[in-house]
C-alpha positions in Angstrom: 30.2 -10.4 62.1 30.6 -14.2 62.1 32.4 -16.2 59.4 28.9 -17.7 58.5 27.0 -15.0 58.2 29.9 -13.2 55.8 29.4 -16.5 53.7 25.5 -16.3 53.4 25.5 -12.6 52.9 27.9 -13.3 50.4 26.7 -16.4 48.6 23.1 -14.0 48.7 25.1 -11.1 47.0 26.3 -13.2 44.3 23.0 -15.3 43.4 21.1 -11.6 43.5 24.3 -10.0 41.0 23.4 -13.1 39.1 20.0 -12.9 38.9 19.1 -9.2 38.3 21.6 -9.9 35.0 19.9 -12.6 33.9 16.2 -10.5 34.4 17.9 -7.4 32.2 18.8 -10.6 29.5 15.4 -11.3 29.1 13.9 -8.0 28.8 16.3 -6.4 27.6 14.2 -4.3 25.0 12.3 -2.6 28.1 13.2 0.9 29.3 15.4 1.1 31.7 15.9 -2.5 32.7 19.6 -2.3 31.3 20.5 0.8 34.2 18.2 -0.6 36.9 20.3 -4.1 36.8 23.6 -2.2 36.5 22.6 -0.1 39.5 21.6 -3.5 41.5 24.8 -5.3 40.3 26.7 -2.1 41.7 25.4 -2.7 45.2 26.0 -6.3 45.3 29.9 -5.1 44.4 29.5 -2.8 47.1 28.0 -4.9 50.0 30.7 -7.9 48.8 33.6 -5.6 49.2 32.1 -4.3 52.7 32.0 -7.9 53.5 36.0 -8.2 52.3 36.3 -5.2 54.2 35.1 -6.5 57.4 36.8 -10.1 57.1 40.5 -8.6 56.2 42.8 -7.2 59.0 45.4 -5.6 57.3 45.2 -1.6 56.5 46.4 -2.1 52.8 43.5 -4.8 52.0 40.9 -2.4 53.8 42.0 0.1 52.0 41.6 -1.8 48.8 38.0 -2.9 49.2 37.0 0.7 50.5 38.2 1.9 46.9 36.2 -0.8 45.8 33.3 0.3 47.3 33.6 3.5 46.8 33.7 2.9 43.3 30.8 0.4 42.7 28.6 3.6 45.1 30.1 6.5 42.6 28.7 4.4 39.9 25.3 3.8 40.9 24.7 7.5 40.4 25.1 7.9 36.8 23.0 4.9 36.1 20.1 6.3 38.3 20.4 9.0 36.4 20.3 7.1 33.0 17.3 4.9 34.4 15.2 7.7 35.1 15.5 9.1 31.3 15.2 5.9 30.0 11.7 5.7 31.9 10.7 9.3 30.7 11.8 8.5 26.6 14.4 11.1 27.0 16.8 9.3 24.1 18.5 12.4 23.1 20.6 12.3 26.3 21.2 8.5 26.0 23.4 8.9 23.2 26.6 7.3 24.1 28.4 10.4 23.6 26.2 12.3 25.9 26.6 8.9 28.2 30.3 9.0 27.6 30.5 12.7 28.6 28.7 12.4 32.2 30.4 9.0 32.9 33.9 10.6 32.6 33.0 13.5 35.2 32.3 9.6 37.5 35.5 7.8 35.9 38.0 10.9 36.3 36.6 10.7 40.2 36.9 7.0 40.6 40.8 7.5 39.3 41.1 10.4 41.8 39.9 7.5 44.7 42.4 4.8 43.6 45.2 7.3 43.6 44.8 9.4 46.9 47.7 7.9 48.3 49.7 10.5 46.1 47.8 13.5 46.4 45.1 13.2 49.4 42.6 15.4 47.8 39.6 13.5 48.7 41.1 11.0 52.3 43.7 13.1 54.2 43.9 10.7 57.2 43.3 7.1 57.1 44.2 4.1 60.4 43.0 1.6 62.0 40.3 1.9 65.0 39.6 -1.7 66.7 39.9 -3.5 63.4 37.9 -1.0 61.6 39.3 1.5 59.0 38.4 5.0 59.7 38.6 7.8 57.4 38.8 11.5 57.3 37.0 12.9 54.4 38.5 16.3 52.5 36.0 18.9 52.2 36.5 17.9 48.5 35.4 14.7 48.9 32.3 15.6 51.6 30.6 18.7 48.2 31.1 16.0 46.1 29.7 13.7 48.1 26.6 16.3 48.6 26.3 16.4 44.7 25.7 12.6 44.0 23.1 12.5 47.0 21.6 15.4 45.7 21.4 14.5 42.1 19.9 10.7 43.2 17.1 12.7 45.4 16.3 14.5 42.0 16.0 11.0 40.8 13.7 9.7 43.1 11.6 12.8 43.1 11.3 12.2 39.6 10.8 8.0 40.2 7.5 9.2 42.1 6.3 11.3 39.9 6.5 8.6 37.4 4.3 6.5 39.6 1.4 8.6 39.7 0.9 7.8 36.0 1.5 4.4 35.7 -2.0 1.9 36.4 -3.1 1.5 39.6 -2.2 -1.8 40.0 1.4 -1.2 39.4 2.0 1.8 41.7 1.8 0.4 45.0 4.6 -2.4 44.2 6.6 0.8 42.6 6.6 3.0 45.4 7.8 0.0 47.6 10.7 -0.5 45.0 11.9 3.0 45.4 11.7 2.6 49.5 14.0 -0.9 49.3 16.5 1.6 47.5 16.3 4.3 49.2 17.0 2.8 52.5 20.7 1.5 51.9 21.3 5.0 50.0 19.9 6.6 53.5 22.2 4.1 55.2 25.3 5.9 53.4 24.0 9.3 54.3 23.6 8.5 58.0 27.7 7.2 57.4 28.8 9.9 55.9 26.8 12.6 58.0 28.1 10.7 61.3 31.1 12.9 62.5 32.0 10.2 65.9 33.5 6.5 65.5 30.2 4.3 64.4 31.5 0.3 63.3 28.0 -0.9 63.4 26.8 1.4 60.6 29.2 -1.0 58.4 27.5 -3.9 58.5 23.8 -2.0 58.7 24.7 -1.4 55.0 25.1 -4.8 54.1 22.2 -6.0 56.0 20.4 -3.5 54.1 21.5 -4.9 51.1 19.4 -7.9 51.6 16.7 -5.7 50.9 17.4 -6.3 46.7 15.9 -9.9 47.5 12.7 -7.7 48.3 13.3 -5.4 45.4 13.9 -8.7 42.8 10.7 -10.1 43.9 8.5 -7.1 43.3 10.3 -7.0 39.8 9.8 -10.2 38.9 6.3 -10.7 40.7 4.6 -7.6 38.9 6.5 -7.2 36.1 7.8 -3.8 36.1 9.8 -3.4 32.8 7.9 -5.7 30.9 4.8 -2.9 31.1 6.5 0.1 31.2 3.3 2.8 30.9 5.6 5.4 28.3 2.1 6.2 26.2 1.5 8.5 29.3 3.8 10.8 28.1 4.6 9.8 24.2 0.6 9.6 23.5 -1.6 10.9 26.2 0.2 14.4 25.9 0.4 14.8 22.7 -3.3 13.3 21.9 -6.0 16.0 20.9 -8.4 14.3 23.1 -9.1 15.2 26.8 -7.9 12.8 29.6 -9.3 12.7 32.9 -8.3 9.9 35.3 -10.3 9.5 38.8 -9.4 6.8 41.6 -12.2 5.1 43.3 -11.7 7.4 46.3 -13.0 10.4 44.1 -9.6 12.4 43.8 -8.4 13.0 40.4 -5.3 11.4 39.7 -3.9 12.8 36.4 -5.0 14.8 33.5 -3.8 16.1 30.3 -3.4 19.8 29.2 -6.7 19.0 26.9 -8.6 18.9 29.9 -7.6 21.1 32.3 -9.2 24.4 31.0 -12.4 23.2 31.5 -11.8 23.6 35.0 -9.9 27.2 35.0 -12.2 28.9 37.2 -13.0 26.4 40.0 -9.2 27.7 41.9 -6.1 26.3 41.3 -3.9 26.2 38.4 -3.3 22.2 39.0 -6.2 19.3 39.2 -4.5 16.8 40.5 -5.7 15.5 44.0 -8.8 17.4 43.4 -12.3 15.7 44.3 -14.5 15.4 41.6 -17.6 16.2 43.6 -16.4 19.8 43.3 -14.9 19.6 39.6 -17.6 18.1 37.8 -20.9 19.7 39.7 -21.9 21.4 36.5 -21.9 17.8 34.6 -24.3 15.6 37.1 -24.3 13.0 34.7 -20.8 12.4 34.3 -20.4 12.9 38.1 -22.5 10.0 38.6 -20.3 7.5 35.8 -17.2 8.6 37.7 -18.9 7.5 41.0 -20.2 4.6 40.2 -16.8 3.8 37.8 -19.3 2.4 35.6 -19.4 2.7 31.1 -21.4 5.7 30.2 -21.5 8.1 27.2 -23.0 11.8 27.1 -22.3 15.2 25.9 -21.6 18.2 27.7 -21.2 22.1 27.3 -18.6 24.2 28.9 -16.9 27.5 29.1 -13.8 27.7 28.2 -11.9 31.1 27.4 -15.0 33.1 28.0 -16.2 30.8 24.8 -18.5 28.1 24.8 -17.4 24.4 23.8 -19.2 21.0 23.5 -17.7 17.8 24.4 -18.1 14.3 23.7 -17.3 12.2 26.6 -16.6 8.9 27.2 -16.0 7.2 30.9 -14.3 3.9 31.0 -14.0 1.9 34.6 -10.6 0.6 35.6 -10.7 -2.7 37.3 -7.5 -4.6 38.5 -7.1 -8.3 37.8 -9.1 -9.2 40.8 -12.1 -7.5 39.0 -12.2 -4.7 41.7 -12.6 -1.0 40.9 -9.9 0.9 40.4 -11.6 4.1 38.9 -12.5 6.0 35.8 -10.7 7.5 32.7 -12.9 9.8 31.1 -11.6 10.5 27.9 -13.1 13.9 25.9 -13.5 15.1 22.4 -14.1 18.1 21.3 -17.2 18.2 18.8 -17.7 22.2 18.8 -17.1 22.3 15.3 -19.5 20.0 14.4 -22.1 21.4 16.7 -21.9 24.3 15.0 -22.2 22.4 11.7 -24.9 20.7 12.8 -26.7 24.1 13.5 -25.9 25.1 10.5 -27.5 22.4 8.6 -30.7 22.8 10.6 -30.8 26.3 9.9 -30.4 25.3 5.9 -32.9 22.5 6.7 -35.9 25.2 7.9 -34.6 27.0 5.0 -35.0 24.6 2.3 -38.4 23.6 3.6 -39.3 27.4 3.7 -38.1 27.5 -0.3 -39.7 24.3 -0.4 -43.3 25.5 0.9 -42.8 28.9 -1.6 -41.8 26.2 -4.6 -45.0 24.4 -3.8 -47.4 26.8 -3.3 -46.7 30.4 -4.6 -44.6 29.1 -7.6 -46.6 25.7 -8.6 -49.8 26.9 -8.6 -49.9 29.5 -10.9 -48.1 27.8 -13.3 -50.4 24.7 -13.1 -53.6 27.1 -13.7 -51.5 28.5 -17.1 -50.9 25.0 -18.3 -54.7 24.4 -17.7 -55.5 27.8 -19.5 -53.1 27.2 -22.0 -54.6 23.4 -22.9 -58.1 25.4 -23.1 -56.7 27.7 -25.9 -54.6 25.1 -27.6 -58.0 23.0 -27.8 -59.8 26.1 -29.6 -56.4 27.7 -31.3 -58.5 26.9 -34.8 -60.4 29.4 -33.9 -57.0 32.1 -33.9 -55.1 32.9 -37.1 -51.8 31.8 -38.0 -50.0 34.3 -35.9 -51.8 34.0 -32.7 -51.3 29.9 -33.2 -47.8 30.5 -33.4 -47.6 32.3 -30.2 -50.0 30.1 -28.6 -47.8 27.0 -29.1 -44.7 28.8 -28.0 -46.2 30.2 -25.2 -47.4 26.3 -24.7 -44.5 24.8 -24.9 -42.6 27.5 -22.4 -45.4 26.6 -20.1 -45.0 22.9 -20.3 -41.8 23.0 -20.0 -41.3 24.9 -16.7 -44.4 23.5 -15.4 -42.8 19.8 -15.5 -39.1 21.0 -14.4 -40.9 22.4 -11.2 -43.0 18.7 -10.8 -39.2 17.0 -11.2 -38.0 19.6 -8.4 -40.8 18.9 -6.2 -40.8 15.2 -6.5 -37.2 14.6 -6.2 -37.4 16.9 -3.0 -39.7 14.9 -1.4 -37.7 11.4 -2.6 -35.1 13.0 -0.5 -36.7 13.5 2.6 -35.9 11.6 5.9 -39.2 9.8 7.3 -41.7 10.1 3.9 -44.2 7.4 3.7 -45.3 5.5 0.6 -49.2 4.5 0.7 -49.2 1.1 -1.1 -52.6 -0.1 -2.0 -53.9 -2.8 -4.7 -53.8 -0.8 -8.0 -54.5 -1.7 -11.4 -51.6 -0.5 -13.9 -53.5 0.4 -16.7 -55.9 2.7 -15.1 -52.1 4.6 -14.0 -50.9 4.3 -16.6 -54.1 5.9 -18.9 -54.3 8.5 -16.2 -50.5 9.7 -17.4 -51.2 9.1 -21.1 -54.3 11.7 -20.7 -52.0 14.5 -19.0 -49.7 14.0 -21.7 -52.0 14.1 -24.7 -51.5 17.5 -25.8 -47.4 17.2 -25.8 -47.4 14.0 -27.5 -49.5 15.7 -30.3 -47.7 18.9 -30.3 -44.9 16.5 -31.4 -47.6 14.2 -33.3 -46.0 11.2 -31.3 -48.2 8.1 -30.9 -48.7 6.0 -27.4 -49.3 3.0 -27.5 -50.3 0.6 -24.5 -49.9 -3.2 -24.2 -50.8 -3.8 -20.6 -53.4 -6.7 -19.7 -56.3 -4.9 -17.9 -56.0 -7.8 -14.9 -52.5 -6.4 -14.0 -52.7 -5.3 -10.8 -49.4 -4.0 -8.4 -49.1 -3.8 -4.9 -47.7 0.4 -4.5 -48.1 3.9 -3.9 -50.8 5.5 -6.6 -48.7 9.1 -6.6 -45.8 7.1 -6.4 -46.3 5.2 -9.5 -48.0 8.2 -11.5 -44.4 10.1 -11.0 -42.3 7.0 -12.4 -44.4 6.3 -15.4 -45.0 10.0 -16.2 -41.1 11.1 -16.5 -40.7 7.9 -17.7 -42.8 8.6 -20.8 -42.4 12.8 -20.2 -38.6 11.6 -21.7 -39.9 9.3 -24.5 -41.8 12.3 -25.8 -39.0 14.7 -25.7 -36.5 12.6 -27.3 -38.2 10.9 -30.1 -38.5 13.2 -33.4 -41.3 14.2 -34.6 -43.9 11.5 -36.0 -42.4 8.9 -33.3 -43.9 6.3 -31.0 -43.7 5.8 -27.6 -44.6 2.4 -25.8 -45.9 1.6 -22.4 -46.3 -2.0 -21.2 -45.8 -4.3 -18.5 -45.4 -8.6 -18.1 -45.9 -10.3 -15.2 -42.2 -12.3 -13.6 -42.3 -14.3 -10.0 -44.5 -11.8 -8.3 -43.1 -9.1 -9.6 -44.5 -6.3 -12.4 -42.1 -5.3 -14.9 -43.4 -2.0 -16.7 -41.3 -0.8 -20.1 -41.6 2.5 -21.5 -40.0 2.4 -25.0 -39.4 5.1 -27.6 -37.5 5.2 -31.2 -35.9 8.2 -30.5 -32.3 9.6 -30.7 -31.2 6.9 -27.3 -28.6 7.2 -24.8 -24.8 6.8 -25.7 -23.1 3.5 -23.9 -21.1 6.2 -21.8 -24.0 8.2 -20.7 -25.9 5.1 -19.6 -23.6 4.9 -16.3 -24.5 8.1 -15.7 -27.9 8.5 -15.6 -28.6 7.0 -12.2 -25.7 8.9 -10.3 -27.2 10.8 -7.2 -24.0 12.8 -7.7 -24.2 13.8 -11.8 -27.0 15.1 -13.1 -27.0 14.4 -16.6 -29.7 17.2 -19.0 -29.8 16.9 -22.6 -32.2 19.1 -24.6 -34.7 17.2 -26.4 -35.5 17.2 -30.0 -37.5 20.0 -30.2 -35.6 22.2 -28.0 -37.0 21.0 -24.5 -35.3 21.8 -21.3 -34.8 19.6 -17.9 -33.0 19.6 -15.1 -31.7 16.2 -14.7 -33.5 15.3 -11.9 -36.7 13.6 -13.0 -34.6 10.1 -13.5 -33.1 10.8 -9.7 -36.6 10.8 -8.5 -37.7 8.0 -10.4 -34.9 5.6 -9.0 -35.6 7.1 -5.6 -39.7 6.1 -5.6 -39.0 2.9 -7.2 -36.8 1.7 -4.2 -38.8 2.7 -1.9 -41.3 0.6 -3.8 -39.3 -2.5 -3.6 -38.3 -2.0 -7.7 -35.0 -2.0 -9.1 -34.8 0.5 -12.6 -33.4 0.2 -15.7 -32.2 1.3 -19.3 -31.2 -0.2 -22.3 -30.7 1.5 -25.5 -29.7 1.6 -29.2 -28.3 5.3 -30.6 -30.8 6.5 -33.1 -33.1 3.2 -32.8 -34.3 1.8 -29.4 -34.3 2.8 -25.8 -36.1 1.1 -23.5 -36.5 2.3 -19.9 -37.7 -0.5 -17.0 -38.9 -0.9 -13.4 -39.9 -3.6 -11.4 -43.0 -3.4 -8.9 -44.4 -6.1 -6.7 -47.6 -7.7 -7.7 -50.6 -7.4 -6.1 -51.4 -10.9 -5.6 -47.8 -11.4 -3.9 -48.8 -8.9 -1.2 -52.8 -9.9 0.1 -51.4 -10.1 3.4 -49.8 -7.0 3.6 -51.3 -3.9 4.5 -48.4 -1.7 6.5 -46.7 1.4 5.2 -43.3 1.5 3.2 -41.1 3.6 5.4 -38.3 5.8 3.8 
């Protein structure tokens, strides 16, 4: 080898040593960037002291830069070793004691190469051939030798595997990192497996080491420690979601343990290099996402464990920065649980509507045909003596009673339901609200209550008749129950920028300040008996905010304990609404 080329080779040894260090500076807080620059300034150490080697002609000096190279090689393999944990998150075995422990077994050997002059366990023959030192190797030196290559082939093994999780973008460049350093560790192989005299495999190793140019640039160019892909294993793993990742080729590429089970019984206890016109045949639609590596959404049903499960899944298209398709991640959730709620709650839903129809019809009824019989012998209870007029206005107000808990039930069930449709028309108010007051004649007189009316005759709203009959009848169904005996209850109504406001007021026993917060809460049903012993169930007032929304009202209360309470809705007004003629949609 030439003086010149010993300089450039050196001068190229020393800007790469330089270099790689100053890469690790800056990202130093990546994974693995520390090791990987140790292990590149380790072969610039080595292909300098080859170069010393080569240049010197004395045995002593060649001696001296063998031990040097010998030592910068031994090296390298404990910080492959620490790279490759680094890269897999292995920190419990990056403690420095742990560290310190397998870099002794490395140091203890590198003392045993400077001083084999004195003992010759690991060199037993050392001269001169041609200007080139030649060495005979112990069979020490040659197992131990067979360890470090074996332990840096474990590496790259590992190295590779690594690369089949990282993007797609990045595992090309990787795979031609661990090439460019694999070929100068083949290089010392080839040297140390050759038994005959070989001087050109001497320089072939420092030639070789102009490869880390090649290996700097693919660092630097894509970036390799500065997007280390670690959520593979620290998140995808140990995510309860399923991951499925597909190339563009078809062949799945990696997968976590979440998702693997679906395909149990198509052969083969692994996935990976599987085509996924074979794995996802049952699932057509997803199939077609992961062809076409193209957003799509759907749900699917599988067998796993002789059980059936449903997923949620979720394809995503991978595209590299020149926008071309890389593949698909399909990422699944398991929603059997809430299938099987959601069955659940449809079977409840057909039962409800079942009690519902039995409320309605076989319950409702006959109760409203007793309240009807019972209003024709309260008209003619003169006729009855004392006795029997007792019983009859017992056996009213027992009647009355249940008969309006059922109409609250009823009503608030159908507030409640999904899809009910309000019928607003032009209505006159006081034709509702005298409809209502004529219902409730004969409990206002049981209780000798007066109703009173101040509602102009030309007030006219813009709602559902049925709608407003509920509203104003529990409205004033309450004013009854809580005013004592000899009370007055009044209905009326103003007119305020296109709206209706309608008041029911009473001077009964009225709502404590605390209770008012209450009253309107879907989630507390507030029942007080009234003042003659009447019983509710709460949910008239629920079903009374519920129509008046869907009405386009807001409601109201205001009260005074033991003087006033005054209970308020809003409606729109007819003439606000000629132009309007749809349905209000729940």
């Amino acid at each position: 080898m030439s003086v010149t080329l010993s300089n450039v080779a050196m001068l190229v040894s020393i800007v790469l040593m330089i270099a790689f260090l100053g890469y690790a500076f800056l990202y130093s807080q990546e994974r693995g960037i520390r090791y990987f620059a140790w292990v590149m300034v380790c072969r610039v150490i080595y292909a300098g002291s080859v170069i010393m080697e080569i240049n010197s002609e004395s045995l002593s000096s060649k001696m001296l830069f063998r031990n040097i190279e010998q030592t910068s090689l031994l090296f390298v393999v404990p910080l492959i070793i620490f790279f490759v944990l680094s890269l897999y998150g292995k920190d419990d075995y990056l403690r420095p004691l742990r560290m310190l422990q397998i870099f002794s077994i490395f140091a203890l050997w590198s003392v045993l190469i400077w001083t084999n002059p004195y003992h010759h366990l690991l060199f037993w023959h050392m001269e001169l051939n041609q200007g080139h030192l030649e060495v005979s190797k112990t069979v020490y030196s040659i197992a131990f030798n067979i360890l470090c290559y074996a332990a840096i082939a474990v590496c790259v093994f590992y190295l590779l595997v690594y690369l089949r999780r990282v993007r797609p973008e990045l595992r090309k460049p990787g795979i031609w990192l661990v090439l460019c350093g694999c070929i100068p560790a083949a290089t010392e192989v080839a040297k140390s497996a050759y038994s005959g005299f070989a001087p050109w495999l001497l320089p072939l190793s420092v030639y070789c080491g102009f490869l880390g140019m090649t290996m700097l640039w693919i660092v630097i160019r894509y970036r390799m420690f500065s997007v280390v892909p670690l959520a593979r294993n620290v998140v995808v793993e140990t995510m309860e979601e399923g991951i499925l990742i597909v190339n563009h080729r078809g062949s799945v590429i990696d997968s976590n343990a979440h998702v693997e089970p679906l395909f149990a019984g198509s052969g083969g206890s692994s996935i990976a290099g599987r085509r996924i016109d074979q794995l996802l045949a049952d699932w057509p639609d997803w199939l077609r996402a992961c062809e076409r590596m193209e957003a799509s959404e759907m749900e699917i049903e599988a067998s796993v464990g002789g059980e059936s499960r449903f997923y949620s899944v979720k394809v995503y298209p991978l595209a590299s920065r020149e926008k071309t398709g890389q593949g698909t991640v399909s990422v699944l959730f398991d929603i059997t649980e809430k299938q099987r709620q959601m069955e659940q709650i449809v079977k409840l839903n057909q039962l409800k509507d079942h009690l519902f129809a039995i409320v309605s019809h076989d319950i409702r009824n006959p109760l409203a045909v007793q309240a009807t019989l019972i209003e024709v012998l309260e008209a003619d209870k003169t006729m009855f003596n004392r006795n029997h007029r007792e019983v009859i206005d017992a056996l009213s107000g027992q009647i009355q009673n249940t008969f309006a808990m059922i109409e609250n039930l009823l009503e608030w069930f159908r507030s409640q339901k999904e899809g009910m449709l309000l019928q607003p028309e032009r209505l006159r108010l006081m034709d509702a609200v005298e409809e209502v007051c004529s219902t409730l004649r004969i409990k206002s007189e049981a209780k000798q209550i007066a109703i009173h009316t101040e509602i102009d005759v030309g007030i006219e709203v813009y709602a559902d008749r049925e709608a407003v009959n509920l509203i104003v009848r529990n409205l004033m169904t309450n004013a009854i129950k809580f005013s004592e005996r000899g009370g007055k209850v009044l209905v009326s109504a103003e007119k305020d920028a296109g709206q209706v406001i309608v008041s029911v007021s009473d001077n009964g026993v009225g709502v404590e300040e605390e209770r008012i917060q209450n009253l309107f809460d879907p989630l507390t049903l507030v029942s007080t008996t009234g003042t003659a012993g009447e019983r509710g169930t709460g949910l008239g007032l629920q079903a009374c905010q519920q129509f008046v929304r869907m009405s386009g009202g807001q409601i109201g209360v205001e009260s005074v304990p033991r003087r006033k309470t005054v209970f308020y809705f809003s409606l729109r007004a007819a003439d606000s609404e000629r132009n309007r003629d749809e349905s209000i949609a729940y």
